[in-house]
N, C-alpha and C positions, 0 to 999 in steps of 0.2 A: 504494500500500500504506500504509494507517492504522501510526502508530508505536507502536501495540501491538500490530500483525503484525508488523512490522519484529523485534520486541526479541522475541518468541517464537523466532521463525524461526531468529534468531540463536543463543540459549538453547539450542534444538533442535541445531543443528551444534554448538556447544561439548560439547553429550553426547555426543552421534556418537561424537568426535575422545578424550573420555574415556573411551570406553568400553573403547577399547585401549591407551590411555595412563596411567592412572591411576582404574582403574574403583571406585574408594572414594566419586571426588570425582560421580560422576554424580547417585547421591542427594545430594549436599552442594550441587547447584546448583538442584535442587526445593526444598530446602528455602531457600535463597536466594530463589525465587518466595515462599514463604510470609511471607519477612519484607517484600517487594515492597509484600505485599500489606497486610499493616500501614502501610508508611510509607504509600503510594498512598491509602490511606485517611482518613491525615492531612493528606495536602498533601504530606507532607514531597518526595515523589518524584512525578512526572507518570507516567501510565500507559503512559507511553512508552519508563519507564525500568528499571532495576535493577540493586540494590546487584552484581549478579553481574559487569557492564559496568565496574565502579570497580576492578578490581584484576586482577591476573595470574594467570590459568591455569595456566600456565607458567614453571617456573625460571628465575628473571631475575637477570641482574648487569651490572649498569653499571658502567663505569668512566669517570671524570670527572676532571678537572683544568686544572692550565696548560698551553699551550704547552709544547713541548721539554720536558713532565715525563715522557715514556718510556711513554707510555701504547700507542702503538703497539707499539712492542718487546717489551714486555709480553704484550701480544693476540698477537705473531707466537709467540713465546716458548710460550705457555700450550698455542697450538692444532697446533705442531710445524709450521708453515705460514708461507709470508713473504707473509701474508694482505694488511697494511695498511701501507701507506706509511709510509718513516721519516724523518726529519730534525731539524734543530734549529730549522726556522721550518714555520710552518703548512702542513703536507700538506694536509690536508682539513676545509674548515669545515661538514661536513653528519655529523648525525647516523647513524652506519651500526649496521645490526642484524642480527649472525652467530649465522647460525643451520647447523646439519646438516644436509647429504644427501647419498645416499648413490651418487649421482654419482660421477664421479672428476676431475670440472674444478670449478674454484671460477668462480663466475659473481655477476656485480654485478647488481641489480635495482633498477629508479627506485622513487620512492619511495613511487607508485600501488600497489604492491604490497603496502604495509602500511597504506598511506587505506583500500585497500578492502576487506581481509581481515576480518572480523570475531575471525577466532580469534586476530591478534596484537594485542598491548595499545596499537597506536597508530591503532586504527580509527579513522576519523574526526577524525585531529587536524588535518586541514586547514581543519575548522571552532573549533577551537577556536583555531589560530592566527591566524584572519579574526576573530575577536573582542578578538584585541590588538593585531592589525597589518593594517590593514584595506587589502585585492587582494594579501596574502601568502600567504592561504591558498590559493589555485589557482597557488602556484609551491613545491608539496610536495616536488617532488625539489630543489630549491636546499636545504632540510633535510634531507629521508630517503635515504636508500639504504637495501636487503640485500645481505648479500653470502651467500651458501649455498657450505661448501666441507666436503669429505670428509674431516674430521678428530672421530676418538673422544672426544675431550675436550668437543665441542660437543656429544654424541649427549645428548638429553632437556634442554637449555638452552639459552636466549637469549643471548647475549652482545650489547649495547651500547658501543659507542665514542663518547664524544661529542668535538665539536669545544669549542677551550682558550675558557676564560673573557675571557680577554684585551683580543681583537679583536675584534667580531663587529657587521657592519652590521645583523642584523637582529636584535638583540639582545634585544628583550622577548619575540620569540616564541620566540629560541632558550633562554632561560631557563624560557619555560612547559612548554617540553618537558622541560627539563632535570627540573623539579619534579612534571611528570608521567611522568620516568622514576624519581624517587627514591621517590614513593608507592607505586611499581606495584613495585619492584623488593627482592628476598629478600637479596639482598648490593650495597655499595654500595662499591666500590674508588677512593678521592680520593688522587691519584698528586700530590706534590711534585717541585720542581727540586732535588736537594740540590746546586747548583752554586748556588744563589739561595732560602735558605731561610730568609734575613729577614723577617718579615713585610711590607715594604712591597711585597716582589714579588710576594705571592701575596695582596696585601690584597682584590681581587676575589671572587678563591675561600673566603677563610674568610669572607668577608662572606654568599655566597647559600649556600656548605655547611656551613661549620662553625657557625655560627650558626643555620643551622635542625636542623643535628643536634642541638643543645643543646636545641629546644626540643619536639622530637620523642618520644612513649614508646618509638619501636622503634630507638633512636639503636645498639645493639648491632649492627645490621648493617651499621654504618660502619667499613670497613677503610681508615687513614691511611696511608699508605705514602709515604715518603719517598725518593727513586729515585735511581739513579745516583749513589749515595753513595760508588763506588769511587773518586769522583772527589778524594778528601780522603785516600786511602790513603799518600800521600806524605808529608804532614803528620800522619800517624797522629791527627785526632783525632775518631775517628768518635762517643764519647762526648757529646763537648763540642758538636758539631754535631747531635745528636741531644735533646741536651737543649734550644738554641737552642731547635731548633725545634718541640719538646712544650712549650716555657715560651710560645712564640707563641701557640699551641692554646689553652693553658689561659687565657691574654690575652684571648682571643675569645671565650671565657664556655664551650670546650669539656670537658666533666668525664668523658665516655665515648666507647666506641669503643675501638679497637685501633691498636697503634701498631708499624709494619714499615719497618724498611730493606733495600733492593733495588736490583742493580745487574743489568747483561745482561751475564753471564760469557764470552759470545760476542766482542766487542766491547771486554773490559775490558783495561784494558793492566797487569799484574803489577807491585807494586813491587821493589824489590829486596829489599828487607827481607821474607824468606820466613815469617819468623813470625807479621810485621804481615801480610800479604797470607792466610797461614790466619787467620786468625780475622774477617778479612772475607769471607772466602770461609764458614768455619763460620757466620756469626752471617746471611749471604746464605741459605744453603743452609735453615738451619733455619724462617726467616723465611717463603722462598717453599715451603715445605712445608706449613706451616703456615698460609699465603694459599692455594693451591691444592687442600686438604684440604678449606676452608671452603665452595670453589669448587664440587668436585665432590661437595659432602653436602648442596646445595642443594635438590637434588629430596625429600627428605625433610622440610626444613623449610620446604619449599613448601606443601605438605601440610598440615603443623600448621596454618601461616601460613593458608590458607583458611578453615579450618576454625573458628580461633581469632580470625578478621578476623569471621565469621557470628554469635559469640558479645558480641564487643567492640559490634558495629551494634546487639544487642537490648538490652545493656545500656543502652549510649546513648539508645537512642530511651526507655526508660522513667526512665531516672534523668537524664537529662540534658536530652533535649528536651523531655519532658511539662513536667517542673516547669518548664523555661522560659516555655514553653506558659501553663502556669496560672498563672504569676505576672504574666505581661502581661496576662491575661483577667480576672484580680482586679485590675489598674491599669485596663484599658480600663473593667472593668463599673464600675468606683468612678466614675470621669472623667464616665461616663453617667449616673449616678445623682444624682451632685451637679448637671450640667448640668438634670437635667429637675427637680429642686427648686426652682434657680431660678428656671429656664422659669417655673413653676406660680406660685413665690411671685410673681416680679414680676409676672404674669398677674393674680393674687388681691390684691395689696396696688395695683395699678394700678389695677383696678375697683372697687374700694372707697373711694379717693381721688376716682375718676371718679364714683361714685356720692353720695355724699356733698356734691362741693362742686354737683351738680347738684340737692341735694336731694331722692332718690329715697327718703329714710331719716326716717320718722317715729317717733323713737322707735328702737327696737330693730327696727319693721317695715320691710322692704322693702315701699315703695309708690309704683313710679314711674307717670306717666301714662299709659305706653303696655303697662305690661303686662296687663289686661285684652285690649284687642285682637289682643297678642299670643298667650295662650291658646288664643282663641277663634282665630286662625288658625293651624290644624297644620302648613302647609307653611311660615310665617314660625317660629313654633315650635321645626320641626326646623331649619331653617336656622340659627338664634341655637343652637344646640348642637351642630350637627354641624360648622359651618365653624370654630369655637375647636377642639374634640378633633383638625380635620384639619389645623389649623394647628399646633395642641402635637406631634401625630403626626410633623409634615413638620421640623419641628425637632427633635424626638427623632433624626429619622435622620441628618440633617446631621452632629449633634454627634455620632452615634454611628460617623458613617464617618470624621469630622476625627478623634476622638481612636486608633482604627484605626490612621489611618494614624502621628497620632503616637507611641503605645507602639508599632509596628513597629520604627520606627529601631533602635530596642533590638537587634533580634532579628537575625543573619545569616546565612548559609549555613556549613552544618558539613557532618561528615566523616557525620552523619546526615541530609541535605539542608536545605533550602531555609525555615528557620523561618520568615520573612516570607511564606510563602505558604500556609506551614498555619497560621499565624496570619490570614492573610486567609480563610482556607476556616471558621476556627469563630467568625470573627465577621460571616459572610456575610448580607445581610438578611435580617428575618425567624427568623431563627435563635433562640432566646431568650436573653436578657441573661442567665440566670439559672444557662445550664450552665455547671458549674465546671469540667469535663474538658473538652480540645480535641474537636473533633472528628475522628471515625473512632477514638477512645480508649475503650475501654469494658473490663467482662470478657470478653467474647468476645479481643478485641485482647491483653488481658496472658495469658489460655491461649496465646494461638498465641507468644507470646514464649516463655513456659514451657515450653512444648511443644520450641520450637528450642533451649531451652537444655540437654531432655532428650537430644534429640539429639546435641549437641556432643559431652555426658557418652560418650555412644554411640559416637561416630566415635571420639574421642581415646582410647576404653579398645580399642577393634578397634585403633588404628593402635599404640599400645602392647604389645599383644599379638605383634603382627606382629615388632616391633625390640627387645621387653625381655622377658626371663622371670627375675622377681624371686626364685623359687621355685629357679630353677636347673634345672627341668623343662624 
């Protein structure tokens, strides 16, 4: 099967599965083919691909952190279930993904379960872990597990557990998943030790999370939680330890995001002092109310989240990769142009010197010995004219594929594919030096942007409609 039957086929089940799930988003993944079909045209994306494959279908929330930060506890806590393992050294160093059904046993599933699925968002990542850790990728379940277990709280979301930052043997792949569970994911829960909430303890974690939240525009989906903070109740200074460790945060260059304290009231041991111990308990209570609110009003800003992820890609591809696009094409065409001047001049000022000291010049006339009989022979003739134009030609292309490849470097892979390769698609041979637009860019290409951005208009006033009446109607 060609990999643009592959990525239809695929596209096709993802409707299916919308149709009953979320029947808004079915027209929102047609028109994810239309914008396909723009990049595809550029280079930007191979025809094997689509923007629709880059993101989540489905309400996703990760939860990520240290060791011993309670991140299990947590998961058991949320889903009313003693789902995931607990302790204060590494239960489980593989990625597990809880999901609902409607079963009545909870059941663990390897991690071929989610390589091969197309509808959940870790299809195929056993190739993309073969590309950083190379004979990792066909040992998928030493990272993935599912687990599927009959609790309401899961009904219409993902839940992710990952394994702590800490330790991990196989560490560049289990970070690529990590960052292709933070792109793909609507809510992002980064659980602290408040037993160790120094910076040097968790210097790991605010190195790959908090630091790329900083650098991220959708950083609002990053909930801070600080755990097991009942652990300081004795010492009444839940304050001082809270500031610690937001003054950490902000150290790390973090400026956004949400910031919760959280203990497991299960487990916690009461101080004496009953008036310190409410108001750990109020300030617990209010906190995971308001994590858990976040939790379960995710399928709504899933929604947006798609919708608004379709608008942000057309922007991009016209305000951001074009002009990148044309300003390497105006450096490459320059680079050529001045190359074939020289070509020609030291061609034209060589021959001239060559003519000259051989005395071919009488006067202002050219009159060398041999050009009569060279007239007079048309097949010597065209030779002395076509072999120089096929020589200048064969150096035009040289210089015109070196300097290619050198204004590429320029150019990288973005969140709108693959510049260096739609940059090699508009200056493919043959092509004319002289277009200023990439190619697959034209009017045709900015209607079908237009077009999608009318759309957007469209979805986001129906999904409005649906949750707001300003009117009071």
């Amino acid at each position: 099967m060609t990999p643009e039957k592959r990525i239809q086929e695929r596209l096709e089940r993802l409707q299916t599965h919308l149709k009953r799930e979320a029947p808004i988003l079915v027209d929102v993944v047609d028109r994810y083919q239309q914008l396909d079909k723009v990049a595809q045209g550029m280079g930007l994306i191979s025809f094997g691909e689509s923007y629709a494959t880059q993101i989540s279908w489905w309400p996703m929330i990760s939860i990520l952190g240290t060791f011993s930060a309670g991140k299990s506890s947590f998961i058991n806590s949320y889903v009313g279930l003693p789902l995931q393992k607990t302790g204060n050294q590494a239960v489980d160093d593989r990625f597990t993904v809880i999901t609902y059904t409607p079963d009545e046993e909870v059941r663990t599933l390897p991690g071929l379960a989610l390589d091969g699925d197309p509808r959940f968002p870790f299809y195929q990542i056993s190739e993309d872990i073969e590309k950083v850790a190379a004979g990792e990728g066909s040992k998928i379940d030493n990272y993935l597990q599912m687990k599927v277990a009959p609790s309401e709280a899961l009904r219409g979301k993902i839940l992710i557990d990952s394994p702590g930052f800490d330790a991990d043997e196989q560490r560049k792949s289990t970070l690529r998943i990590t960052d292709h569970i933070i792109e793909l994911s609507d809510l992002v829960l980064v659980l602290f030790d408040a037993r160790h909430p120094e910076p040097g303890a968790m210097q790991d974690t605010l190195e790959h999370l908090v630091k790329g939240a900083q650098r991220r525009n959708d950083s609002s989906k990053f909930l801070f939680i600080l755990n097991q903070i009942d652990t300081s109740a004795n010492e009444d200074n839940l304050e001082e330890i809270v500031s610690s460790w937001q003054k950490a945060l902000v150290q790390n260059g973090l400026s956004a995001g949400r910031f919760y304290v959280l203990y497991n009231k299960h487990i916690a041991v009461p101080v004496a002092d009953q008036n310190v111990w409410a108001r750990y308990e109020a300030k617990r209570d209010a906190d995971y109310h308001e994590i858990t609110q976040r939790m379960d009003g995710i399928s709504v800003e899933r929604v947006y989240r798609i919708i608004g992820s379709m608008e942000s890609l057309a922007n991009q591809i016209e305000h951001q990769s074009v002009p990148a696009l044309q300003t390497a094409l105006q450096a490459w065409k320059k680079r050529v142009l001045i190359s074939d001047g020289v070509v020609l001049a030291t061609a034209l000022v060589g021959g001239l010197i060559t003519s000259v000291v051989a005395g071919y010049w009488q006067g202002l006339s050219f009159n060398p010995p041999w050009l009569a009989s060279v007239v007079a022979n048309k097949a010597l003739l065209y030779g002395l004219i076509v072999l120089p134009v096929m020589a200048f030609i064969a150096i035009h292309f040289y210089f015109r594929k070196l300097f290619a490849k050198s204004v590429s470097k320029s150019l990288s892979v973005g969140s709108t594919g693959d510049l260096r390769a739609a940059f090699k698609k508009s200056t493919a041979p043959f092509r004319s030096l002289f277009f200023s637009q990439p190619r697959g860019w034209g009017r045709r290409a900015r209607k079908r942007l237009d077009a999608l951005r009318d759309d957007t208009d469209r979805f986001v006033q129906k999904l409005n409609d649906k949750f707001a009446r300003p009117s009071g109607s």
